[in-house]
C-alpha positions in Angstrom: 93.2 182.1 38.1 90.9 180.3 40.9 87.9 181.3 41.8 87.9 182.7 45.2 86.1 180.5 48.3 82.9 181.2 49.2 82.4 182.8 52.0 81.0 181.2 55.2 80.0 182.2 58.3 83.5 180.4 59.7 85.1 182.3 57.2 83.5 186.0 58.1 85.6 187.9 60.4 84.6 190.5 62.7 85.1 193.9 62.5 88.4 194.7 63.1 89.1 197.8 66.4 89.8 200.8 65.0 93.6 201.2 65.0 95.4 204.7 64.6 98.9 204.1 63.4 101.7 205.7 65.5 103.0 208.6 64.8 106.7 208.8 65.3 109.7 212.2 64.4 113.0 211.3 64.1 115.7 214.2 64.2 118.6 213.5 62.6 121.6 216.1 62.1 124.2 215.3 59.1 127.4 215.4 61.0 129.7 214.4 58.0 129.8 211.4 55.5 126.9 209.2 55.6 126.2 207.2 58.9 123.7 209.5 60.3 121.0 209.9 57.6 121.4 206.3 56.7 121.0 205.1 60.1 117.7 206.7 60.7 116.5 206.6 57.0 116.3 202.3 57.5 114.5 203.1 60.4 112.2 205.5 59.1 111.5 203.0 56.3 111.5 200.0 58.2 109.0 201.7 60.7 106.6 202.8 58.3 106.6 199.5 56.3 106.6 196.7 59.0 105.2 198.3 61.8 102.6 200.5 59.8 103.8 203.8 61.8 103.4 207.4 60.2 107.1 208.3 60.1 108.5 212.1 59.8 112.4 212.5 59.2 114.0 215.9 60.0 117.1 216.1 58.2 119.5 219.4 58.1 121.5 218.1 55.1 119.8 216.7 51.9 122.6 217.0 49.9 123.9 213.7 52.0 120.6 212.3 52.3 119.9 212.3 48.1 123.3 209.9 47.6 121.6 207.2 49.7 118.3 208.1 48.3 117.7 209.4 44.8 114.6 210.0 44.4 114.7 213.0 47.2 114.3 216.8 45.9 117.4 219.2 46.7 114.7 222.0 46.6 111.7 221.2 48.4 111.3 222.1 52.2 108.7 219.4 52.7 108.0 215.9 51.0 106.8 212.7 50.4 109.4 210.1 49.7 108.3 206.2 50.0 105.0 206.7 52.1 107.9 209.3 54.3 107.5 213.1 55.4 110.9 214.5 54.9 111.6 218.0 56.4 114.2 220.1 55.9 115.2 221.2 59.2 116.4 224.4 58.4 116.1 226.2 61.6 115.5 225.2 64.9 112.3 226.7 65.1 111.3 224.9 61.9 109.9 221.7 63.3 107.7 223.3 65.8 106.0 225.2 63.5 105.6 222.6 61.3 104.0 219.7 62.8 102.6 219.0 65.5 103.9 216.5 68.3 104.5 213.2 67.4 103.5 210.1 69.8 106.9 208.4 69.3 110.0 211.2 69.0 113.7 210.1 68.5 116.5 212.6 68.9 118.8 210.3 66.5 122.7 210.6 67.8 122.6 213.6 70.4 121.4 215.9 68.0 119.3 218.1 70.1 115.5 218.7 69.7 114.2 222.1 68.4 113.5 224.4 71.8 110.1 225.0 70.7 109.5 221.8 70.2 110.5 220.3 73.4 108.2 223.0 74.8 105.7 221.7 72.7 106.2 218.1 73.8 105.8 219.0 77.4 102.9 220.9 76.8 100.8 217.9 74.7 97.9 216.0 77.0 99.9 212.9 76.8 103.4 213.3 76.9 105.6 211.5 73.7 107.6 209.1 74.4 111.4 210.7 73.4 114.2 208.1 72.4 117.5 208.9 72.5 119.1 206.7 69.5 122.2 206.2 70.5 125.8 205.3 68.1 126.1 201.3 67.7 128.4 200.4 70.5 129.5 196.5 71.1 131.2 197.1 74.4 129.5 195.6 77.3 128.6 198.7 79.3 126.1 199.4 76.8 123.8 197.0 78.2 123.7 198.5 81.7 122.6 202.0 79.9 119.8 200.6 77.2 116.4 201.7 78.2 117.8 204.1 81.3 115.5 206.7 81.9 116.5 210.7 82.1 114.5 213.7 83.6 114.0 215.9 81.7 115.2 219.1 84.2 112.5 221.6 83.6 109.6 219.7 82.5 107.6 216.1 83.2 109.2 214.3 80.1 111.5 211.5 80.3 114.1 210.8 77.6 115.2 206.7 77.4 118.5 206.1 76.0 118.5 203.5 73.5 121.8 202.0 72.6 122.0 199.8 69.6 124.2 196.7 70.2 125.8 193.6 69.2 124.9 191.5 72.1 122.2 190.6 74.7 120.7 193.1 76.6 121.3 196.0 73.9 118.7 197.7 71.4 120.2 195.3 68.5 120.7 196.4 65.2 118.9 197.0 61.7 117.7 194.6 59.9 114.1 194.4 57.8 112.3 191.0 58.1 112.9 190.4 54.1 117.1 190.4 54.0 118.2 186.9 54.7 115.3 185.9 51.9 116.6 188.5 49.5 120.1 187.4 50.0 119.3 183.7 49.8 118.0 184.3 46.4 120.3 186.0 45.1 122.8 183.6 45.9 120.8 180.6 44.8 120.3 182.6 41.4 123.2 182.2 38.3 121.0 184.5 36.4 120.5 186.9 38.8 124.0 187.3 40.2 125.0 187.1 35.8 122.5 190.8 35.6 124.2 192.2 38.9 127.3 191.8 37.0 126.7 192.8 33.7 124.4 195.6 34.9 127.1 196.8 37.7 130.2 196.5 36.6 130.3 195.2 32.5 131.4 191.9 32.8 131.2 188.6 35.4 135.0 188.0 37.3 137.2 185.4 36.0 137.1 182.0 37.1 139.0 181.7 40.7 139.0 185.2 41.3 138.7 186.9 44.7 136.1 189.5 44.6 136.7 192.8 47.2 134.6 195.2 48.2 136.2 198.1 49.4 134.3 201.8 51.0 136.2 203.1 53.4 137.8 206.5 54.5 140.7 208.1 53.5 143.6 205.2 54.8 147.1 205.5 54.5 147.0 201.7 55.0 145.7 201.2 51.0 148.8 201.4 48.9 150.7 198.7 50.6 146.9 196.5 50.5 147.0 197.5 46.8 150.1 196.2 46.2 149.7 192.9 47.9 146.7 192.8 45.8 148.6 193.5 42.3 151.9 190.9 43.5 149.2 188.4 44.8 149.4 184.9 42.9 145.5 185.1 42.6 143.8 187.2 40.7 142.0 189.7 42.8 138.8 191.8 41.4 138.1 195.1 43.6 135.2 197.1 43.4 135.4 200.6 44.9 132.1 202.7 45.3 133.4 206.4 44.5 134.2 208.3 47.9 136.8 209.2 50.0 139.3 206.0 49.4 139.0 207.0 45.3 142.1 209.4 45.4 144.4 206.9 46.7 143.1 204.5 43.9 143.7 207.2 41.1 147.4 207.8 42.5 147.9 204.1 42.8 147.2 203.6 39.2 148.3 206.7 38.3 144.8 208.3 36.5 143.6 211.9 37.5 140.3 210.1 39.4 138.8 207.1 39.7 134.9 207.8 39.9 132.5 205.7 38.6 133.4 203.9 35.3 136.9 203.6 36.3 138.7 200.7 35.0 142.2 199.8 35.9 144.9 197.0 35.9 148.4 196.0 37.2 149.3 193.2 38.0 146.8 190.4 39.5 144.7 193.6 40.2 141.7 194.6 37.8 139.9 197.7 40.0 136.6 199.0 39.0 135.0 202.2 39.9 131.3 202.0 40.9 128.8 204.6 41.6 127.7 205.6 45.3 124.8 203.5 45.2 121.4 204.2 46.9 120.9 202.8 49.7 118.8 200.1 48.4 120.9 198.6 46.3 124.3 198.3 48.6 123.6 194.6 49.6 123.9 193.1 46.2 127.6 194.6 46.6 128.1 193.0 49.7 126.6 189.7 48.6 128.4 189.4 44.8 131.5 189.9 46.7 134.0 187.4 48.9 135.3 190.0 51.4 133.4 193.6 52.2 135.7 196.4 53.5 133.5 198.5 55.6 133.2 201.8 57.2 131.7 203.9 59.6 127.7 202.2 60.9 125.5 201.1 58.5 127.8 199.6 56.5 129.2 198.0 59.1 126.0 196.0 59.8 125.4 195.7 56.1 128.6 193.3 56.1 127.4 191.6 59.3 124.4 190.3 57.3 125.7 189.8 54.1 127.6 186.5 55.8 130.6 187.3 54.1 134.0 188.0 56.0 134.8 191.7 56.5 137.1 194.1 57.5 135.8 197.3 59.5 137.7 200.7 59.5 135.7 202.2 62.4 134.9 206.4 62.6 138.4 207.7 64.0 137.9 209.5 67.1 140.8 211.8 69.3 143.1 210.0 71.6 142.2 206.6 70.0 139.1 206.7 71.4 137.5 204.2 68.7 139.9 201.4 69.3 138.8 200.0 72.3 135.3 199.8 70.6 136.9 198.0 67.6 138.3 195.3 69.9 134.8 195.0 71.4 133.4 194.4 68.3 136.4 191.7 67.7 136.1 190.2 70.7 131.9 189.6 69.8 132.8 188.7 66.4 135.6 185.9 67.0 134.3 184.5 70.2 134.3 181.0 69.0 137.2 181.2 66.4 140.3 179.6 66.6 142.6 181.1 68.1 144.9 181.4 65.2 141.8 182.9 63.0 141.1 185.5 65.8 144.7 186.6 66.0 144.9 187.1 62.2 141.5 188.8 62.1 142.7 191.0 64.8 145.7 191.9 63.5 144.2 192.6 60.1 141.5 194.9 61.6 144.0 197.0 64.0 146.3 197.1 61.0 143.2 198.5 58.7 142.5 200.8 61.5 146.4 202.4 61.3 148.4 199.6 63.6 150.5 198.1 61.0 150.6 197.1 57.9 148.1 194.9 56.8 148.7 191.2 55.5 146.7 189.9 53.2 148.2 186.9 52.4 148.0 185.5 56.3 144.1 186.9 56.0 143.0 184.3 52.8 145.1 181.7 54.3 142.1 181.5 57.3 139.8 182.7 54.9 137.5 179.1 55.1 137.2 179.5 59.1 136.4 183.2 58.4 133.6 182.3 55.8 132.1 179.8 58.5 131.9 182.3 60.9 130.4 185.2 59.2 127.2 182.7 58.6 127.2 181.5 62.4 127.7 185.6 64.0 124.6 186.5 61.8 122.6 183.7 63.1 123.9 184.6 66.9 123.2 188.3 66.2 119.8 188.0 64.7 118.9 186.1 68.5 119.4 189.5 69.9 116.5 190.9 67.6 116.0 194.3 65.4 116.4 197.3 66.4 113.7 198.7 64.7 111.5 195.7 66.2 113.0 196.2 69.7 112.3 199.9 69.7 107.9 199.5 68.7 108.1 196.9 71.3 109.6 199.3 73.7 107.3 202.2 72.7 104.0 200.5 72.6 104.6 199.1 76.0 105.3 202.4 77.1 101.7 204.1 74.9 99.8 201.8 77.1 
């Protein structure tokens, strides 16, 4: 080890200012699966970690919350997990009495603030600044909304919408200033791909193989993919994280479940059942494999920067309301595709998303233009910036 330089009177910084980090609440209500909680809990970490804020996550379901994140008690009303006060948010009176008002509050999703602690908000010397985080959207009305301002229609605080996005003029989405790093290792790594494997699933793919990722909700659209899959004339490897798509994997190979462990073959098809995985650890998934079936929001970005082509099956809303932001999204994603590779894309996705019957065949058979342009739309996306870096930005302006 070297000896460390001298020091010099170039070399002698001031004092730094005294700094006091930000304090910031986010609220975030467990509406079902897992796209709420792990949404705001890569926020609350990313926060805390790159922008050195003292983050507090309200959460009304830990149950949901400990799959993405292990190491959180079931029992404990109140605790420390990664430099991160989690609450239980058992009542609505709860938070109030807890803590007091942060400088930064974020009412994740609509979930609606405590009461008490609104009244608490409009009753500190300087009002907090309250962000309403909004659902990922990627149509283009979500621009004109980001950042609008709204009244709040008793007292002097203001709520600002903040809509995540895929394009310019939108909050952006998640993404910690390590990833493309991480991933780039990884892939450069034999070795390190060679543990994944071994430590993952028990043994490496054969030679030529497609690997596919697939976490998804319940589908009817999986048998006849399945079977394409155990007909195909290339092997095809599929690795299913237990959840809501297992049952239709345990009828289609006819076991009682297929949970983690799960091992299965017919045809050109070898399946393998996975663990939910924390959070932390979904990317090598996404990175070891060739195509990511996605689902729901954080996934969904996961897949965007994994540069791997993906299929989306987007939250199903009444009256179809979802589809016209899956074509958004399409229409972002395959803007400079060829036509032919945006029509099969499409077609794929709408099929996924209960239009059809998806063909997997006509999907490899653009699979190189695919591959180029997963690579290119993370480059174009990352020009749009973080959403965790857009929203400090936006607050500190507004701390001023």
């Amino acid at each position: 080890m070297s000896s460390p330089a001298p020091l010099t009177a170039s070399s002698v910084a001031p004092p730094a200012e005294p700094s006091v980090a930000i304090a910031c609440d986010i609220f975030c209500a467990v509406i079902d699966n897992f796209g709420d909680i792990g949404v705001c809990w890569r926020l609350a970490q990313q926060l805390a970690s790159e922008h050195g804020w003292q983050v507090r996550v309200f959460v009304d379901e830990l149950a949901a919350f400990q799959k993405l994140c292990p190491s959180l008690a079931l029992d404990r009303s109140r605790q420390m997990v990664e430099g991160i006060v989690v609450e239980h948010w058992h009542t609505p009176t709860h938070a109030g009495d807890t803590l007091e008002v942060a400088d930064v509050v974020i009412e994740a999703f609509a979930c609606e603030l405590p009461p008490v602690y609104v009244t608490a908000m409009a009753q500190r010397e300087r009002a907090p600044v309250w962000i309403n985080l909004e659902y990922l959207s990627a149509e283009d009305w979500v621009a004109d909304f980001h950042l609008r301002p709204s009244p709040h229609p008793h007292y002097p605080l203001v709520k600002t919408f903040f809509f995540p996005g895929l394009g310019p003029g939108t909050g952006g989405v998640l993404k910690e200033q390590g990833l493309d790093a991480a991933r780039a290792a990884f892939e450069a790594s034999p070795a390190a791909r060679d543990a994944w494997w071994h430590a993952t699933v028990g043994d490496a793919p054969p030679v030529g193989a497609t690997v596919v990722s697939l976490f998804a909700y319940e589908n009817p659209a999986v048998d006849s993919l399945l079977a394409q899959w155990r007909d195909s004339t290339q092997p095809v490897v599929l690795l299913a994280p237990e959840g809501r798509i297992s049952g239709a994997l345990a009828r289609f190979f006819g076991l009682p479940s297929f949970g983690a462990g799960a091992r299965a073959e017919r045809g050109a098809l070898s399946a393998r059942g996975l663990a939910f995985t924390k959070q932390s650890a979904y990317d090598a998934l996404l990175w070891a494999s060739d195509i990511n079936f996605v689902r729901g929001e954080d996934s969904f970005v996961r897949a965007q920067w994994a540069t791997k082509p993906f299929v989306w099956h987007i939250y199903p809303q009444a009256d179809d309301a979802h589809l016209p932001k899956l074509d958004a999204a399409l229409a972002h994603y395959t803007r400079t595709l060829c036509e032919d590779s945006a029509a099969a894309l499409a077609r794929f996705w709408h099929a996924w998303n209960g239009a059809g019957t998806p063909d997997w065949a006509d999907l490899c058979r653009h699979y190189p233009a695919l591959k180029q342009r997963a690579a290119e739309w993370a480059a174009e996306l990352a020009q749009v910036g973080d959403l965790a870096g857009n929203l400090a930005l936006f607050t500190k302006t507004q701390l001023k």
